[in-house]
DRENRORO-334524 format. One line per 3 residues: number of its first residue (from 1); their letters; for each residue x, y, z of C-alpha. Coordinates in steps of 0.5 Angstrom, whole numbers. Example, Ala and Ser with C-alpha at 12.3 -4.5 7.8 and 13.67 -1.06 7.14 Angstrom:
// residues 2
1	as	25,-9,16 ~ 27,-2,14
//
This chain:
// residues 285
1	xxx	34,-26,16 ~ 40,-22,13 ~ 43,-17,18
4	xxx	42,-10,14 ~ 47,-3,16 ~ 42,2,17
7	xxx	46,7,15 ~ 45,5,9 ~ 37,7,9
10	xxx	35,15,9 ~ 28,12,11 ~ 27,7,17
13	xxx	19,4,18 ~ 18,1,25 ~ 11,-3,23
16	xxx	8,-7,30 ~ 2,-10,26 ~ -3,-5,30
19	xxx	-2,2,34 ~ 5,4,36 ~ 2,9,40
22	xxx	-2,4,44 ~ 2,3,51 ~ -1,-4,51
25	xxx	2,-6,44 ~ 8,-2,44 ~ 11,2,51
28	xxx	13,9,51 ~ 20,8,53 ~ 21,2,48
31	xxx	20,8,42 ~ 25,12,46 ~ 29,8,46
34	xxx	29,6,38 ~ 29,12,37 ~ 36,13,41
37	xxx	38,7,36 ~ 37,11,30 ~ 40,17,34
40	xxx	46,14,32 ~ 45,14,24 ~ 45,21,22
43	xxx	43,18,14 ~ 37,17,17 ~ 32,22,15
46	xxx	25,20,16 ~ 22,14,20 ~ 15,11,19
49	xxx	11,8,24 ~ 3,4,24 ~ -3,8,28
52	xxx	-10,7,27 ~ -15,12,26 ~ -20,9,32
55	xxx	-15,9,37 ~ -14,17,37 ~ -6,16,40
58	xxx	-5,22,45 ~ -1,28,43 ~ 4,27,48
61	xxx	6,20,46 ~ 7,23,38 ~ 11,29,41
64	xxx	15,25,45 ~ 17,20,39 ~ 18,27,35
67	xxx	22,29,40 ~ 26,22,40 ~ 27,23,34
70	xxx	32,29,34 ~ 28,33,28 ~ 28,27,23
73	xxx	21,27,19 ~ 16,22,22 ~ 11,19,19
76	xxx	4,16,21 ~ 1,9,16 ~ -6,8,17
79	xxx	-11,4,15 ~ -17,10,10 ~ -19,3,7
82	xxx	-24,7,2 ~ -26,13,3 ~ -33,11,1
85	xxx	-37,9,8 ~ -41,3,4 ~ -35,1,2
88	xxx	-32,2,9 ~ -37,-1,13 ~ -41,-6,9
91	xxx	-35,-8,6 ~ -29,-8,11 ~ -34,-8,17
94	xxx	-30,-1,21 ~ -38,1,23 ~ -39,8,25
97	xxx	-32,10,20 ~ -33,16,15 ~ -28,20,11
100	xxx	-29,25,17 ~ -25,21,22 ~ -20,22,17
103	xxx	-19,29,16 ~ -19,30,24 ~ -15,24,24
106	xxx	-10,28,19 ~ -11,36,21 ~ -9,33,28
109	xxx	-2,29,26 ~ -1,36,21 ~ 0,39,26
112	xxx	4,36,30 ~ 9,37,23 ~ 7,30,22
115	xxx	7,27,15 ~ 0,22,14 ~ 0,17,10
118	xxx	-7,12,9 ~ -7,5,6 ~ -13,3,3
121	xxx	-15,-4,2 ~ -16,-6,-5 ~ -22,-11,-7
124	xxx	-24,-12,-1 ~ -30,-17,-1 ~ -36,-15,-5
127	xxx	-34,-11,-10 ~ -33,-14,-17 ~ -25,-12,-20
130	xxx	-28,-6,-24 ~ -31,-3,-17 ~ -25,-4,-14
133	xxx	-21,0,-19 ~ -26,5,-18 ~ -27,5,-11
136	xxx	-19,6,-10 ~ -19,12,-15 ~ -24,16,-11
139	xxx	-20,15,-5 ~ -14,17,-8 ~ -18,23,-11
142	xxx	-20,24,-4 ~ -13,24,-1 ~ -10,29,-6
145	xxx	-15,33,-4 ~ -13,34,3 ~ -6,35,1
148	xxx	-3,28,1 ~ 0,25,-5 ~ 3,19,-2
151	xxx	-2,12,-2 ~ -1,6,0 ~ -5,0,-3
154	xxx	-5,-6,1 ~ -8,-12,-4 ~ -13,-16,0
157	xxx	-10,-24,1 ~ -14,-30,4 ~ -12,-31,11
160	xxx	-15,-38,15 ~ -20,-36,19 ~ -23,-29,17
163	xxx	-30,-27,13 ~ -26,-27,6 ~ -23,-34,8
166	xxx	-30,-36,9 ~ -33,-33,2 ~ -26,-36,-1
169	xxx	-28,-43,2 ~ -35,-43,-2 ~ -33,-40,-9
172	xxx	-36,-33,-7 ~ -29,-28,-7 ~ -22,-28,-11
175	xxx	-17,-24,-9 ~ -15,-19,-15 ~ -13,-20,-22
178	xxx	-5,-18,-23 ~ -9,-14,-29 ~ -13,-10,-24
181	xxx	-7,-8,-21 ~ -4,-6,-27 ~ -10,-2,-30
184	xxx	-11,1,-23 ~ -3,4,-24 ~ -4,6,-31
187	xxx	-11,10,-29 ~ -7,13,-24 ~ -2,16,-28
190	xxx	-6,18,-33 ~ -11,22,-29 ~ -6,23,-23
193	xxx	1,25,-26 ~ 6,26,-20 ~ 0,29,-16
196	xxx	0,22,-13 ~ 6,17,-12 ~ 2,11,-11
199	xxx	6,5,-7 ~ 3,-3,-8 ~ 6,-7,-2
202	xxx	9,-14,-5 ~ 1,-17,-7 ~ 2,-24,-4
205	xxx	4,-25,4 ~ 4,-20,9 ~ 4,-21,17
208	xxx	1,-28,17 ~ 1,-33,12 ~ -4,-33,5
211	xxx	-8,-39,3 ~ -10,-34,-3 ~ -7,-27,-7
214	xxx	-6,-23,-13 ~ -5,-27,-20 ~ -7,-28,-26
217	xxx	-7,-36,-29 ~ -1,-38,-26 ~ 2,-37,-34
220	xxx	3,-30,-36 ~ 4,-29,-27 ~ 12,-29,-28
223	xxx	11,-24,-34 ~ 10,-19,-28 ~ 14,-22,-22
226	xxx	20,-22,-26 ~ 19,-15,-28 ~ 18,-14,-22
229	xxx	25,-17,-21 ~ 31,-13,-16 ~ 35,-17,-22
232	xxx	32,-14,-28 ~ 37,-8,-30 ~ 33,-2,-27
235	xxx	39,2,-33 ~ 34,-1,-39 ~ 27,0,-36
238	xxx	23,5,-34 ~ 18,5,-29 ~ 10,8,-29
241	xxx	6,10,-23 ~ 11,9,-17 ~ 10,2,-14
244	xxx	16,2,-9 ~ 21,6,-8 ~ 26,3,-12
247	xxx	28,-3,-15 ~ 31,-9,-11 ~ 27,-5,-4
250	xxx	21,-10,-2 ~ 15,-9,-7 ~ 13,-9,-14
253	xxx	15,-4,-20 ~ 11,-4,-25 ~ 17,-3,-31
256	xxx	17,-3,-38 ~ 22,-2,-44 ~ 23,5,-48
259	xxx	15,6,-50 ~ 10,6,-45 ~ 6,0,-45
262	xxx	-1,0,-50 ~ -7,-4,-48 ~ -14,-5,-51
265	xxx	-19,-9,-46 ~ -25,-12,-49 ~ -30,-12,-43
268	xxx	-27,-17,-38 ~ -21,-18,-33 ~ -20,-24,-36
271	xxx	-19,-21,-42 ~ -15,-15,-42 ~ -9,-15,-46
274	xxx	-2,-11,-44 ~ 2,-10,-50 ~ 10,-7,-50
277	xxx	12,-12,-44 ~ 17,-18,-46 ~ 12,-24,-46
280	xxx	6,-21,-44 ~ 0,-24,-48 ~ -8,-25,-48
283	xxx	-10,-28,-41 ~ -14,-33,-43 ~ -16,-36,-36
//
């Protein structure tokens, strides 16, 4: 891996694939201990970091961490999957969650003087592209009406050994359509506006390894991933609802020339058409 220059960054996120505030997964002396490293970067304005809202973290360690931190804004990502309860416990298997365990986990982190920032899980197992679009747009909804207006969408992949990969392994679960994910952006700039910055982690591999993630046909695939290119000329595009902060950043934008993309759908995911965007056609999967 390329070594970076901090200084370079206004914002830091140190993910640990858990719960930072866990002692068993991340000691409070390690975090203090990063945080006299970014000390050292004054351009350093916010530092984000992982939780769980089932493992409550405990006031002093978030406060010791804010204190570390030397007035820089801190921010907690956690996982709000859904704010619809089936969804969350049938779909995604968090028994007993409920959109009340949010807002406490909200209402404690606020204040703190920390900033929340949920991510929610889109088409997990069950749901068709339709709900899925739905149910991610009601949780968006929910989450402004707490005060948020940043999200994070975490696109599901197939991993080995997990309930998806057994569905995925008998044909009974796909992973999203790249059209879903550019339906769920337009609806969300149209029904949102700069209520809500919607943010997509790069849909193909996470942590671990994928067997299986967004695409389309495999043809009109590159249409997207090339927009989404750090190399196309951010001067000669602009960029509809957020999907990362800026291009050349890890993530997908959604880009389109001058005029704003048409788009006419005609009942399936399979036949939603994108026009204004070079080489962007039918899918014809």
């Amino acid at each position: 891996m390329d070594a970076v220059d901090l200084g370079d960054y206004p914002i830091v996120s140190i993910y640990n694939d858990g719960n930072i505030f866990n002692e068993r997964e991340m000691p409070v002396a390690a975090i203090e201990k990063i945080c006299s490293y970014i000390d050292d970067y004054r351009t350093i304005k916010k530092v984000v970091v992982e939780s769980r809202i089932d493992y409550s973290p405990p006031d002093e360690h978030v406060a010791k961490m804010k204190k570390a931190l030397n007035g820089r804004q801190l921010e907690v990502a956690f996982g709000f999957e859904s704010a619809n309860a089936q969804v969350m416990n049938l779909c995604i298997n968090k028994g007993g969650f409920s959109a009340n365990n949010f807002d406490l986990f909200h209402s404690r982190m606020r204040g703190m003087g920390v900033l929340t920032k949920p991510l929610l899980l889109v088409k997990p197992p069950f749901l068709t592209e339709g709900e899925a679009i739905d149910d991610i747009l009601q949780t968006i909804s929910y989450c402004i009406s707490r005060g948020i207006d940043y999200v994070d969408l975490e696109v599901t992949t197939v991993e080995k050994n997990t309930v998806v990969h057994e569905l995925w392994k008998n044909d009974l679960y796909r992973p999203p359509w790249l059209w879903t994910l550019v339906e769920l952006l337009q609806q969300c700039r149209e029904r949102f506006g700069d209520r809500a910055h919607v943010y997509v982690s790069p849909p193909w591999n996470y942590s671990v390894e994928s067997l299986d993630w967004a695409r389309n046909c495999g043809k009109c695939d590159a249409g997207i991933t090339e927009a989404s290119s750090a190399t196309t000329p951010i001067s000669t595009w602009r960029s509809s609802t957020v999907w990362t902060a800026r291009a050349g950043r890890s993530g997908m934008m959604l880009l389109w020339q001058e005029t704003p993309p048409a788009r006419s759908r005609s009942g399936s995911a399979n036949s939603w058409r994108i026009s204004g965007i070079p080489g962007f056609r039918l899918c014809k999967c």
